[in-house]
Every structure is written in C-alpha cells, then in structure tokens.
N, C-alpha and C positions, 0 to 999 in steps of 0.2 A: 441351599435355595432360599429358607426363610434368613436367613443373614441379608442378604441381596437384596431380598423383600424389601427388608425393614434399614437397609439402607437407603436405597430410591425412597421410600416413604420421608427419613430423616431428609432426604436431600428435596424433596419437593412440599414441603413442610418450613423449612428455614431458609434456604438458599434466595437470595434477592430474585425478583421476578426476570431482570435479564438477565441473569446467567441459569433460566432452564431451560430448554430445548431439547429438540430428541439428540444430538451428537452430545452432552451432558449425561443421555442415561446409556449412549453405548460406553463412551469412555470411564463410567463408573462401574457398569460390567464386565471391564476388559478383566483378562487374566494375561496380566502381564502385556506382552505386542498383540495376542491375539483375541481378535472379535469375535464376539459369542454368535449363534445361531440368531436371525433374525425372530421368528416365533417364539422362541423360547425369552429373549429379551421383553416380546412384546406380551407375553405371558405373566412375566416379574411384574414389571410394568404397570400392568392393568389389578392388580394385588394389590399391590405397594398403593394406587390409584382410590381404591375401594375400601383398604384399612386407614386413609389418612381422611377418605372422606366420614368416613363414622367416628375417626378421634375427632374432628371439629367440628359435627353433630354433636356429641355426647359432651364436649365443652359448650355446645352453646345451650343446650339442655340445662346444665349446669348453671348457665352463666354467669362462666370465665370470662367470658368474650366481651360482655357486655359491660364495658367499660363503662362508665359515667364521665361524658364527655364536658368542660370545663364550657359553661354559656358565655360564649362571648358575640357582641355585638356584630351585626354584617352592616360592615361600613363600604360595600361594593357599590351600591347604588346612591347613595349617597356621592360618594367620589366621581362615580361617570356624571349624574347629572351636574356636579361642581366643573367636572374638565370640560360640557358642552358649555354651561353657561362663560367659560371662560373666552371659550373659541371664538362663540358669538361676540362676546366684547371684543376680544379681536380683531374680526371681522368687521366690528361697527367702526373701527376708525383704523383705518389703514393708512399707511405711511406714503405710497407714492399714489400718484395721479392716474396712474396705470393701471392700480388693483383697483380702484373707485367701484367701477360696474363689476367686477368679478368677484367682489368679496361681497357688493351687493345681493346677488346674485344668489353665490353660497348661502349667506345669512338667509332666503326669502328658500331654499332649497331645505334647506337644515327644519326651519320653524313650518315649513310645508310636509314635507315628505321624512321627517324622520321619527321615528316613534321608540324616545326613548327611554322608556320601558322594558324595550327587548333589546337591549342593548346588553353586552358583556366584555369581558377584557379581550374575546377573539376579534372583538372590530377595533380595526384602529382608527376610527374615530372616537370612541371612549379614553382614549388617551392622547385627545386632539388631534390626530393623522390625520389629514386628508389625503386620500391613497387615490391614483387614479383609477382603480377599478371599480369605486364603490358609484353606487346610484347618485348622490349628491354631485359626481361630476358628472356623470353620464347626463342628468338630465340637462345640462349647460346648455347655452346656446352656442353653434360654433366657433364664432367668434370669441364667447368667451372660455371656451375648453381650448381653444388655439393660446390664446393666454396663459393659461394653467400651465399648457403641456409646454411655456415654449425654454425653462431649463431641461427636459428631456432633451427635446430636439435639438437643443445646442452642444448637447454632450456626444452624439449617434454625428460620422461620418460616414463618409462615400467611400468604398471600399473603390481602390484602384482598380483600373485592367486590368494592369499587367499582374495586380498580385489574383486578380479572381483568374489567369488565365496560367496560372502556375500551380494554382490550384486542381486547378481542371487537370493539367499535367501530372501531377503528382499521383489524385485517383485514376489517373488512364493507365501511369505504367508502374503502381507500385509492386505488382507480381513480376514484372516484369525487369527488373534492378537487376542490373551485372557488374562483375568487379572491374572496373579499370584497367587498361592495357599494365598502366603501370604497377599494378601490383597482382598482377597472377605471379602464379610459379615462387609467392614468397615464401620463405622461411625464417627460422631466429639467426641471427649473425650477427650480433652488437651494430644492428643497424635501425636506424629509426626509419617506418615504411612513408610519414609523409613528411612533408617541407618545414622549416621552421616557423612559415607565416601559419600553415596549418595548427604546429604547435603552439603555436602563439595563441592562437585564436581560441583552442582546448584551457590553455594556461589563462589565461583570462574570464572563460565561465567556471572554470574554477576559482577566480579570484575574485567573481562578481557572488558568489554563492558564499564565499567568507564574510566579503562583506556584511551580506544579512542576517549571515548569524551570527557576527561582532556584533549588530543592533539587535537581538533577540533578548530582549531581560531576564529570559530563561537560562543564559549562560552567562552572565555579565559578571557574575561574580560565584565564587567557589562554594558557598552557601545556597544560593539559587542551582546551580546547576546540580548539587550532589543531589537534591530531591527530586531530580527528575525521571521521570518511569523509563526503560528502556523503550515502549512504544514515541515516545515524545523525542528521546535520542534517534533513533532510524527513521522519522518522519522529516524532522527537522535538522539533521545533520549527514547522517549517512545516505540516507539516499537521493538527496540534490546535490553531494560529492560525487557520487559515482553516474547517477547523470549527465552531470555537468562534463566529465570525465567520457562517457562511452555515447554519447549521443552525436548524431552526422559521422557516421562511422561512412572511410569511403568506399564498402565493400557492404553495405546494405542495414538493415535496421534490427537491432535486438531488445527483447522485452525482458525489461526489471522489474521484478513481481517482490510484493510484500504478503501477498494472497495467503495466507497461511495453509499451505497445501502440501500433500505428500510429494516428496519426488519422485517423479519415475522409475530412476534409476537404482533410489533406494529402496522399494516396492518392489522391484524384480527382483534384485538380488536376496529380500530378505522371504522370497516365496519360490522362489525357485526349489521346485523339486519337493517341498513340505509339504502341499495337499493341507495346508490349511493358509487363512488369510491373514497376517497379518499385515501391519501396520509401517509401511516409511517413515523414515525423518523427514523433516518437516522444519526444513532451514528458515533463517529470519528474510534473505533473500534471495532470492535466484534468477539467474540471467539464462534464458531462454530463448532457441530458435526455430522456425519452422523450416523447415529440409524437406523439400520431397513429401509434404505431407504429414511429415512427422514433428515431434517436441522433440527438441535436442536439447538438455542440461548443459552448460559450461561452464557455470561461476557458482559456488554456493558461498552464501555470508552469512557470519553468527558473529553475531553482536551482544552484549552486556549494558548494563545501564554503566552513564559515566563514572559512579563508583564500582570498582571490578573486586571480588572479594577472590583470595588464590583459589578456592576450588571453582566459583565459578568460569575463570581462565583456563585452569587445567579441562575440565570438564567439558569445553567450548576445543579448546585444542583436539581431544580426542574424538568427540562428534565431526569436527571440519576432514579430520585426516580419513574415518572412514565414509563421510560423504563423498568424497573427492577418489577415493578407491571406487565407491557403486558406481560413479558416474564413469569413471575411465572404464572401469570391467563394461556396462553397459554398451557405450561408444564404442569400443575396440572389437566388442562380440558382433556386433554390427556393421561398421563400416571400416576395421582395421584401417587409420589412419596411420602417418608415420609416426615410424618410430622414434625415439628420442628429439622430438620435436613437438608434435602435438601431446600440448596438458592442460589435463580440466586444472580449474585456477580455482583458486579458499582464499577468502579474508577474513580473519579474524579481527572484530575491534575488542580489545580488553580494553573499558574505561577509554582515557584518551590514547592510549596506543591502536593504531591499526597496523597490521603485518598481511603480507601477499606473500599467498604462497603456493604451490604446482605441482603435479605428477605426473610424472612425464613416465612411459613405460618405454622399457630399454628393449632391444633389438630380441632380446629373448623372452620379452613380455613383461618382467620385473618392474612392479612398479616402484619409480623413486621420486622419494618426497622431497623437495627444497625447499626451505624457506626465503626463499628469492628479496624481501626488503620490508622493513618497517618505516615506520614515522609516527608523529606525535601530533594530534591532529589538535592545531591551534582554534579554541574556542572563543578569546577573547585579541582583541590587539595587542593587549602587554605582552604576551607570547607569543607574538608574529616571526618570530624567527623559526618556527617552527614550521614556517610555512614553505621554503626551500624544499625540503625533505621531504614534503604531502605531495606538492606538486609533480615531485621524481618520482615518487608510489603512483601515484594516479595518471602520470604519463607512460609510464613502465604497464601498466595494466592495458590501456589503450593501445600500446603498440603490438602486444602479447593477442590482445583479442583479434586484432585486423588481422595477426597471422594466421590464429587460430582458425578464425571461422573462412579463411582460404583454404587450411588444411584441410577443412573442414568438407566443403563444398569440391575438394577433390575426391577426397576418400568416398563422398560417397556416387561422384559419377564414377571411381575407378568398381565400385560394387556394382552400379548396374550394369554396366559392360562388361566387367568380368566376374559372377555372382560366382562365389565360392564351389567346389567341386562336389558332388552329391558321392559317397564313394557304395558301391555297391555291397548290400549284404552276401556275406561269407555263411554259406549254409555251416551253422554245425553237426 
C-alpha cells in the first residue's frame, strides 16, 4: 500500500500537468488487467495527495523553490502601444477611395473608445487585428460596417433547394435506410456486389486522398516521414484510407472510431465468468454498428508508426488475431450468423505495409484465420506503383463489409424470430 502511496505521489509531483487525470491514477494502480476497488484507489490517492502536499511545503520552507528569477525587462506594453500607433498610421492613409470614410472612422473610434492600457496579447487589436467582434467595429456606422463586412459577405453563399431539401431527407429517413433490392440475400462468391461506375467512384476518393498526402511535407521524404508519431500516421493517412474506402456504403452507414475505448467484445470475453473487472483492448480503430439497439464490432485496426520495429509487428499480429476471436465469439453468441461466410475483418498496418485479414468460423464453430491480402501503401509519387495493390486491398475490404453487414442484418432478424430455445432444468 505505501509503495502505491509513494508512487502516485512520485507521479503527481513530476509527471507534465496534461498527462494527470483520474484514468492516470487508475491505470497506475492496475494490477496487471485488473482495476482496483474504487475507495481503496481514492484512499491511496488522497495520501499520495497530502504527503506531496507537505514535501513542497517543507521545500518552500526551506527555499528550494524560490528560485532567483533572471530581471528582465517587460517590453509587452511597449510593443502593443508601437502595433496601435502603427494601425493608426495605417489608417491615416489608405490606399483606395473606398476605405476614405471607414478607416476614418476606425482611426476617430481607436483614439475615442480604446483604452490602451488594458490592452494584452488576448486582443487582437494589440497586434493590429481588427476582428469584427470587437467594439471598434461595433460602434461603426452601418454603412460603414457594410464596408468592413463586405469581404465576408462575399465569401458566404446561398445554399441551394434542392441540396437544403435533401438535407431534410436525409434527417427524416436516416433510421429509416434499407438495403437495396439488389443486394439482399448476398453472400462471398468472387463476386464484386456493386457496378464498376460504383467502383470507380470508391477508386477515386481513394485516389483523391493520396493525392493529399503525396502533398503532406510530413511524408515527402523518408527523413520526414520516420519521425512521425503513430498518432500523425492514423490521422493523416490511415484513416482518410479507409474512409475514403467504406463510406456511401449501399446497405447503410458505419462508424470509424479512433476514440481510444475498450471494446465490447474484448470486455466480455476477458470477464466473463471472473467476478472481477477487468480491462479490454483497446484497438487503434474500430468500425462500428448500431443493430437493433445495439454496438456491433466488425473491423479492428492496429497500426504502428511508419518506422515498424519486428517486435512491434509481431506484437500487433498477436493482439489483432485475438481481437478478431472476442469479436467473432461475441457475434456468434448472439446473433449466430453464417457459417463460413460471415467474418470480423483485422488490419494490420506494419510501417508502410498494411494486410487484411478474417475469421471466418466454420460449420462446427472453428474459428479460421486468413490472411486474405496485403499491399504497400504508397506515401509519396515516386512509389506510386504501389498504388494498384492498395486500391485492391481497399476495394476487397469494401466488398467484404457490404456482405458482412447484410449477413449481418440477417442473423439478427433470423434471432428475433427464432430466439434460441430455453431448454428446461433436469431436476438432480
């Protein structure tokens, strides 16, 4: 217990101020997956609280603390009154014939109503802004705040009819979405489920999203890119791929989360039956749908920064394969979907390889893992050839899910109309 103490003490004592929060001092109490007692946490807690408050009492007692601060000049006010007297000159001679009365105006507003004195770097006028919120435009005459305003108003357009009235459509029947004549009753059969103009159309926001990150300086060159964090890689590469990829799906809308949140499916399985709590994976992303009410898992992704070191790959492998088991055990305990057909789907990206891959559970429950396809996900244009291979990955994914979440939306009206059979207890 005094260990713990004088850990949380060590940890809210040096740790940077935004990284402490209360999920910081559960997950430093963990033992191991499992969360400690609420009270007993906030018992450490308030210790840890009370002995770090009397160490930097007794330093400042001491004074440790009291550093001898280095005198240097405050040239803050100085610089705002140099930026107003700037504005004003400014103001006093204006270039077109148009600003005449309106920079008059400002200037007779500025040397009236502004008192600068109380002035700081949160106004932007102190660093010559003139914002339209501030009082100096407010008190304008109309005519001359029509002036002011009129590069706004030239940039603000008339929203169409017909898009405000598709609009309207879209909130009236979003619950409301059903799958197309033409693709109920699918399944996988090396058959693509929409048209090629479809795919074309998927094949091109995927081709418009490379483009942007061949213009990202962030990847331009192999120097730049290896220093980038794995959050900067799945923000800006992975997941406007896979949007670009699963979005206008014609069998309804799924959510791509980066949310750093347990999964469901790995939370049930890892508590099922233990009588105590512990703690889910907690994938880079997850594709998510509402069913009936419910969060349905289907896709987990674990990502790497673009430099992949072998353990973090291997390491990534093994978490994907048994998220992709919780999620299939979850799903099948519930809505028993088909058999060797419906499978929760893993991406791994290692560095610039990404792989797709599936578990399908066979007719006797067995679940079997494939590694269904890789590619090499092209970050700059001198390796655009690699862009064939991405686009096959990311169209293979998209055809997999439109089946899936058909499968999907069968399995589970076949549950409510036929809910599993209750079997009666056998007296011992």
């Amino acid at each position: 217990m005094a260990q713990l103490t004088a850990k949380i003490e060590s940890f809210l004592l040096e740790a940077p101020l935004e990284a402490i929060c209360s999920g910081s001092i559960f997950y430093l109490t963990m033992d191991g997956d499992e969360v400690g007692e609420y009270n007993t946490i906030r018992t450490l807690t308030e210790r840890a609280m009370e002995s770090g408050y009397n160490t930097i009492i007794s330093l400042k007692a001491l004074k440790v603390l009291n550093i001898a601060q280095e005198s240097t000049t405050d040239y803050t006010r100085e610089e705002i009154e140099q930026n107003v007297r700037i504005l004003k000159t400014k103001l006093g001679s204006p270039i077109t014939n148009a600003d005449e009365n309106l920079y008059g105006a400002l200037k007779k507003n500025i040397d009236g109503g502004l008192n600068i004195s109380e002035l700081t770097w949160r106004d932007p006028i102190a660093s010559t802004v003139l914002s339209d919120d501030s009082e100096i435009i407010k008190n304008l005459s109309h005519r001359q705040r029509r002036t002011f305003m009129e590069p706004r108003e030239n940039m603000k357009c008339e929203v169409p009819r017909l898009i405000s009235s598709r609009v309207d459509e879209f909130v009236e029947n979003f619950d409301k979405i059903d799958n197309p004549n033409h693709i109920r009753n699918i399944v996988h059969d090396k058959l693509w489920k929409e048209d090629e103009f479809e795919l074309l159309k998927t094949a091109e926001r995927i081709l418009g999203v490379l483009g942007d990150i061949w213009c990202n300086p962030a990847f331009s060159t192999r120097a730049t890119s290896s220093v980038q964090s794995e959050g900067t890689y799945i923000t800006d590469v992975i997941m406007p791929l896979l949007r670009a990829s699963l979005s206008d799906l014609p069998n309804g809308y799924i959510c791509l989360s980066t949310v750093e949140r347990q999964s469901l499916a790995s939370k049930a399985h890892r508590n099922d039956g233990t009588g105590k709590v512990k703690m889910g994976k907690k994938p880079d992303i997850m594709a998510l749908e509402r069913c009936n009410g419910k969060l349905v898992e289907f896709l987990y992704v674990e990502s790497s920064r673009i430099v992949c070191s072998p353990t973090k790959k291997t390491d990534d492998e093994i978490k994907l394969w048994q998220e992709l088991l919780d999620g299939s055990s979850y799903i099948s305990s519930a809505y028993r979907p088909t058999c060797n057909q419906f499978g929760v789907i893993g991406i791994q990206v290692a560095g610039e390889k990404i792989y797709l891959n599936v578990l399908v559970n066979d007719a006797s429950g067995i679940p079997r893992y494939f590694h269904l396809d890789y590619a090499e996900i092209p970050l700059t244009s001198e390796v655009g050839l690699r862009t064939k291979a991405l686009i096959r990955l990311l169209l293979t994914l998209r055809n997999i899910i439109i089946v899936n979440k058909n499968l999907l939306k069968q399995a589970m009206e076949q549950a409510v109309s036929h809910p599993p059979e209750i079997l009666p207890q056998v007296p011992q």
